[in-house]
ROSE-4610 file (N, C-alpha, C; in Angstrom, 1 decimal, always signed):
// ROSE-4610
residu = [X/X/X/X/X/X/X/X/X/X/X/X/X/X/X/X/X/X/X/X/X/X/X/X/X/X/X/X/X/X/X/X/X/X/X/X/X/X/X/X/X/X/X/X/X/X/X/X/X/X/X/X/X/X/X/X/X/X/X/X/X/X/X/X/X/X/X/X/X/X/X/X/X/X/X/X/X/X/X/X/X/X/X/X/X/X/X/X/X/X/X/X/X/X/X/X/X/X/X/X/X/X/X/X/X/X/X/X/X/X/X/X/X/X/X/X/X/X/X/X/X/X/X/X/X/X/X/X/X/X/X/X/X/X/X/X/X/X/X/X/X/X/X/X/X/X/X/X/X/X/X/X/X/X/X/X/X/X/X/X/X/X/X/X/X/X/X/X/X/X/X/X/X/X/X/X/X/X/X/X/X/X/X/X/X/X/X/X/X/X/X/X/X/X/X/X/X/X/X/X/X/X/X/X/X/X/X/X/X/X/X/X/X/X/X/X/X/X/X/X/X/X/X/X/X/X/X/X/X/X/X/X/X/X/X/X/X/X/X/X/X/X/X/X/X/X/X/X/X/X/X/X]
num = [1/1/1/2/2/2/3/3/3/4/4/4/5/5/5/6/6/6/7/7/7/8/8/8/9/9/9/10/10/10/11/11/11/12/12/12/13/13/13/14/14/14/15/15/15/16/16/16/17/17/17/18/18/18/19/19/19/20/20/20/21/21/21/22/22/22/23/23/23/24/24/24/25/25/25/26/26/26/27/27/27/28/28/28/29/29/29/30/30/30/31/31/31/32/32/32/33/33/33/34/34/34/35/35/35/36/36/36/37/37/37/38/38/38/39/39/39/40/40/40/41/41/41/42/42/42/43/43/43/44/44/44/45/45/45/46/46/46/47/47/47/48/48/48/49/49/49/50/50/50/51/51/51/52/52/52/53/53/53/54/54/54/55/55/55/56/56/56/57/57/57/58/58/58/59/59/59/60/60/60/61/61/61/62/62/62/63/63/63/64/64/64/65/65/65/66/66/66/67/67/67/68/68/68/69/69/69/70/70/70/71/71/71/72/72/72/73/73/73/74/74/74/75/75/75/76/76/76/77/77/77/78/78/78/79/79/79/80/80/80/81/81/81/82/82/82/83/83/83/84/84/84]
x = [-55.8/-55.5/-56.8/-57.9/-58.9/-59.6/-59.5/-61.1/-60.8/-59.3/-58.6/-57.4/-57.8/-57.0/-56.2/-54.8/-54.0/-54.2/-54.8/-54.5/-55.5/-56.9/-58.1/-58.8/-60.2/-60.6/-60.9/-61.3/-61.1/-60.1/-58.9/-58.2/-56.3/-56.9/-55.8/-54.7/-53.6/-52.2/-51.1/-51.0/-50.0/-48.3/-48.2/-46.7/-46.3/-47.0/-46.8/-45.5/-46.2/-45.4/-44.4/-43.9/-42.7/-42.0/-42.5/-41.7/-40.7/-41.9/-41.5/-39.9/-40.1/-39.3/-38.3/-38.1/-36.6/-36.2/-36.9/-36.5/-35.7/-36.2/-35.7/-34.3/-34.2/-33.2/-32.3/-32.6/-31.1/-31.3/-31.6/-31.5/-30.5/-30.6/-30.2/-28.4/-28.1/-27.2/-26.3/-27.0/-26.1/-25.1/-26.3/-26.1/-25.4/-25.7/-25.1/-24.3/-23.7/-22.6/-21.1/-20.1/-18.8/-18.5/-17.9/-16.9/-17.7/-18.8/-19.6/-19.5/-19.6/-19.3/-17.9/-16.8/-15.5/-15.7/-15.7/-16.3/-16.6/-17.9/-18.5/-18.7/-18.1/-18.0/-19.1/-20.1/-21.2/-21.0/-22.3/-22.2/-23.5/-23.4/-25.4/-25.7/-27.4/-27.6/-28.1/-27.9/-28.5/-29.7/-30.4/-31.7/-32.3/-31.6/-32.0/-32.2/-32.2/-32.2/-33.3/-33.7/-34.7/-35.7/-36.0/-37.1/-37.9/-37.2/-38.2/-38.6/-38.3/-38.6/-40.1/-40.3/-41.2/-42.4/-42.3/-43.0/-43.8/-43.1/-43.4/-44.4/-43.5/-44.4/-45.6/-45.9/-47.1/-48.3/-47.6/-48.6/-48.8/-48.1/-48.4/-49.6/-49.6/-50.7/-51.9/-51.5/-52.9/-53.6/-52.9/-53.1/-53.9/-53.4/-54.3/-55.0/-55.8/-56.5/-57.5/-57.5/-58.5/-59.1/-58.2/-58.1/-59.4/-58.8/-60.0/-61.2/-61.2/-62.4/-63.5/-62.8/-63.7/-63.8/-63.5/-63.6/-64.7/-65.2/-66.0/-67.6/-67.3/-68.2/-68.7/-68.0/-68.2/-67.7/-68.6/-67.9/-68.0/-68.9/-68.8/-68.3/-66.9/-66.3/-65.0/-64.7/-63.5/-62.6/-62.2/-61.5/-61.3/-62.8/-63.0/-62.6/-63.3/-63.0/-61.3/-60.4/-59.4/-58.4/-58.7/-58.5/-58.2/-57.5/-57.2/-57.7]
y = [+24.5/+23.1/+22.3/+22.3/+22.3/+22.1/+23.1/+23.2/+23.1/+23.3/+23.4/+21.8/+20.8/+19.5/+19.6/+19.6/+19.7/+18.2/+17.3/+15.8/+15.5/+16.2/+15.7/+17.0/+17.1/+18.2/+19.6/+20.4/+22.0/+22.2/+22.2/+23.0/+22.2/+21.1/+19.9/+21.0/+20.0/+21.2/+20.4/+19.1/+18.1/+18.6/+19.7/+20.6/+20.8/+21.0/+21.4/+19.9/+19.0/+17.6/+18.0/+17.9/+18.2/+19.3/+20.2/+20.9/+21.1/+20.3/+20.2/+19.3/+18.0/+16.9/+17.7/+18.5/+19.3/+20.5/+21.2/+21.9/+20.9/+19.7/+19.0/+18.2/+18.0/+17.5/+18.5/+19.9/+20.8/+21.3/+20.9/+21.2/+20.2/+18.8/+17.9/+17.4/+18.3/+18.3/+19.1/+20.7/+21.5/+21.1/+20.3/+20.2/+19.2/+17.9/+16.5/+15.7/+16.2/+15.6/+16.5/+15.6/+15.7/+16.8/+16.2/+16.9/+18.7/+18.7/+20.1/+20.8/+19.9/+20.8/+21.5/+20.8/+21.2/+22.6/+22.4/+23.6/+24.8/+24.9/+26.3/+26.2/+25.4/+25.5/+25.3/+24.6/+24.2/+23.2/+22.2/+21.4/+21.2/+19.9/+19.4/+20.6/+20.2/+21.1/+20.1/+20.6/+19.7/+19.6/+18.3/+18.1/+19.4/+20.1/+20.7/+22.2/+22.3/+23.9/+23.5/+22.0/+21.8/+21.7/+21.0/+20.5/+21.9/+23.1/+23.9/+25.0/+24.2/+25.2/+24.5/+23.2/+22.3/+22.6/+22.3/+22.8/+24.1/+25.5/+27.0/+26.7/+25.9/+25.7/+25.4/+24.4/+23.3/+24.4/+24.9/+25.7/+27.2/+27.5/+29.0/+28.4/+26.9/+26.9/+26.4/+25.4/+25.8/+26.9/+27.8/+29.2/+30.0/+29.9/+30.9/+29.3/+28.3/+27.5/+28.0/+27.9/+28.5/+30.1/+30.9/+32.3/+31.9/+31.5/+31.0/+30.6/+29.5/+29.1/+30.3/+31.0/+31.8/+32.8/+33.5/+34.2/+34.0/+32.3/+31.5/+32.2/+31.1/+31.3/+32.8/+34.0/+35.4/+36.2/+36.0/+37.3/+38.9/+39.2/+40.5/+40.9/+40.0/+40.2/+41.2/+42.0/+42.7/+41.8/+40.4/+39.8/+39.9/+39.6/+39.2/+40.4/+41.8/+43.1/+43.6/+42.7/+43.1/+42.3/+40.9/+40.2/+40.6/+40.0/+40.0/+39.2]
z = [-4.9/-5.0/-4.8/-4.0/-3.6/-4.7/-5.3/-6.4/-7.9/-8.4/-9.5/-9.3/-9.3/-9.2/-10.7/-10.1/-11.5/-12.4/-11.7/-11.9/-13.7/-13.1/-13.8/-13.8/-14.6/-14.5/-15.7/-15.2/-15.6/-15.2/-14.4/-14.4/-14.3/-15.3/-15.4/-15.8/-15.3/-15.8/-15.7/-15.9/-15.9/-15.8/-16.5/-16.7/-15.4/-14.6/-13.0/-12.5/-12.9/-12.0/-12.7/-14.7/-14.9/-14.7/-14.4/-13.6/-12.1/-11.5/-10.2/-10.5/-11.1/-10.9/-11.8/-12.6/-13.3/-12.5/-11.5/-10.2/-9.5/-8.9/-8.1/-8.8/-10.0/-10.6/-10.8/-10.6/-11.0/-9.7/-9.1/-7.3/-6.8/-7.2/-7.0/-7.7/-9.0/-9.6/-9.1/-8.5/-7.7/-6.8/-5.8/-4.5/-4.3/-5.0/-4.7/-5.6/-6.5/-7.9/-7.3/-6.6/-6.0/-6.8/-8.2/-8.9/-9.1/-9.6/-9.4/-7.9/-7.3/-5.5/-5.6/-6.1/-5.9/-7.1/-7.8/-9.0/-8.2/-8.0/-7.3/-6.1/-5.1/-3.7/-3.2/-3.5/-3.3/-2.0/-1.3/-0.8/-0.6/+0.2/+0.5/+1.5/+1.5/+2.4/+3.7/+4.7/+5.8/+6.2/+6.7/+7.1/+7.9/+8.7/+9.5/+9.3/+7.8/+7.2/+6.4/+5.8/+5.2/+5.3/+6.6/+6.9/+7.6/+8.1/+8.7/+7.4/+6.3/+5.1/+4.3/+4.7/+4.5/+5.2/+6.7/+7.3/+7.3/+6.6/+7.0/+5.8/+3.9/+3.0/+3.0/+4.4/+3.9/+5.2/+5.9/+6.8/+5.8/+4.8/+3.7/+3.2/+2.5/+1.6/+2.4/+3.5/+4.8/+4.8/+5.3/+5.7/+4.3/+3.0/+1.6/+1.5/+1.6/+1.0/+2.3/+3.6/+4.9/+4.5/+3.6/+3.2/+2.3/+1.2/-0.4/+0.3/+1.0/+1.9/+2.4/+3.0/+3.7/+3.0/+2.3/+1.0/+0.4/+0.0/-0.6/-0.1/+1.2/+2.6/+2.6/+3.1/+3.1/+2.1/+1.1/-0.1/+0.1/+1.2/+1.6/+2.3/+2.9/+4.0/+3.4/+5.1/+4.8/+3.8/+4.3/+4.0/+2.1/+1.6/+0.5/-0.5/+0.4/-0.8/-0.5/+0.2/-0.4/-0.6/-1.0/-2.1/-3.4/-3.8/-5.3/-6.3]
């Protein structure tokens, strides 16, 4: 994310946003349109199953963007030769 900005760039990729927002729209059709809930027994999901799914997300891509970093930093490191 760092060094490949989807926005601008070398490594522009604009497809990514529409994707994201037609994930979240058939995420959003599942979960939250009544008459489809009664269909497949579906229902919302609650704040509280979500939000620690957000948080674990935003500390994964922390966690491989500190990885790429030091990768960067020490290319001869353990780290780096067993990388992919």
């Amino acid at each position: 994310i760092l060094q490949h900005n989807p926005l601008w760039g070398k490594g522009q990729n604009l497809y990514v946003f529409g994707a994201m927002i037609i994930s979240i729209a058939i995420q959003l059709f599942f979960t939250q349109i009544g008459w489809f809930n009664r269909i497949l027994g579906t229902g919302r999901v609650p704040p509280k199953y979500i939000m620690p799914t957000l948080g674990f997300g935003m500390l994964w891509l922390i966690i491989d963007e500190l990885r790429k970093l030091y990768i960067r930093k020490r290319p001869r490191s353990l780290v780096a030769r067993i990388a992919w």
